[in-house]
N, C-alpha and C positions, 0 to 999 in steps of 0.2 A: 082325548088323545094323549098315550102316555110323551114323556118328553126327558131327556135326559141331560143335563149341564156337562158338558162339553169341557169349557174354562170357568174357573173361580169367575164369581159374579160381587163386583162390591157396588153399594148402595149406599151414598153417603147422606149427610145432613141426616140422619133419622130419629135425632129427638133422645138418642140415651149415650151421654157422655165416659159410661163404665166400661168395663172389661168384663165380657163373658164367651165362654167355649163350651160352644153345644155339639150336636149330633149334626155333622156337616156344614157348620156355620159358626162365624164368631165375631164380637162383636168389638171392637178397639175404635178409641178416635172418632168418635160418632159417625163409623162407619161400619155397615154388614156387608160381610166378605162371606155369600153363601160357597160350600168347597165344590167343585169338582165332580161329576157320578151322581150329584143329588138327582133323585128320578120323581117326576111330580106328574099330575093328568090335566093341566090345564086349568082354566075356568067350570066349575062342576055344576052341569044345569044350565049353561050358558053358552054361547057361541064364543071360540076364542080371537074372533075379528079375522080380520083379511092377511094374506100370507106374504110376506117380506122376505126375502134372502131364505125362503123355505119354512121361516119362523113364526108363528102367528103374529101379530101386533102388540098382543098383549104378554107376550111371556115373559119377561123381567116379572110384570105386576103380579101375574099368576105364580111365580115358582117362589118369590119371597112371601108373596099371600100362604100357598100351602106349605111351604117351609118352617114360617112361624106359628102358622095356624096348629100342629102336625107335632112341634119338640116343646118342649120348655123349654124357655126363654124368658129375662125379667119385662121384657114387653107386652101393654097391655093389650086386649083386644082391641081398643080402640085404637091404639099405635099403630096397630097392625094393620088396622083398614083406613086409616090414613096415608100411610106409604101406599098403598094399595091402590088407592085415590090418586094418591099424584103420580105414581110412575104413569097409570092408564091415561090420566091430562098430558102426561110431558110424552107419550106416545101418541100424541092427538088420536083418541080413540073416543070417538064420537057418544056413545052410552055409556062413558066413566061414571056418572052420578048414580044411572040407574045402577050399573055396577056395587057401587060403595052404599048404596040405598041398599041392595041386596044383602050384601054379605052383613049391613049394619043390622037388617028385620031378621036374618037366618043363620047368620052366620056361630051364634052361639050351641047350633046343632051340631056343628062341626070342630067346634075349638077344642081343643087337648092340653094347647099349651099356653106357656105365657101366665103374667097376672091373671087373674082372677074378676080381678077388676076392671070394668068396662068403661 
């Protein structure tokens, strides 16, 4: 299901202390501030959980997941499916692990951006 950000989305504590400005996103004060209009399709393969305030459960996890996943960015893949991890926990979203299991066994088919290193 495609899905569009509405308001700036920021994601703090994420583990990189630098200054970076990508393609709808940027990174200050160990904090991602995704912008505005970014348009993403959810969890791909997956169910995107049960529906909240019209939103799925999971979409924080999912639009920072494809966001990162999607631009370059100096964050690793693994960074990326860490945050990924824990926004899905801190949304109590019951198959987080399999989730982060998922994207850890497949998720290299889809990566674009970011380190390199896993």
């Amino acid at each position: 299901m495609d899905m569009i950000l509405k308001e700036d989305l920021l994601i703090e504590d994420i583990g990189f202390k630098h200054t970076f400005t990508g393609d709808y996103f940027m990174i200050e004060l160990n904090t991602l501030r995704i912008k505005r209009g970014f348009k993403w399709n959810g969890a791909t393969f997956a169910h995107d959980g049960k529906r909240i305030d019209g939103k799925p459960i999971t979409w924080k996890a999912t639009c920072l997941h494809d966001l990162l996943y999607t631009r370059r960015s100096p964050l690793t893949r693994l960074m990326i499916d860490k945050l990924f991890y824990r926004e899905l926990v801190d949304a109590k979203f019951k198959p987080a692990y399999i989730y982060y299991l998922g994207v850890r066994l497949f998720g290299w088919i889809m990566f674009k951006g970011g380190m390199k290193n896993t």
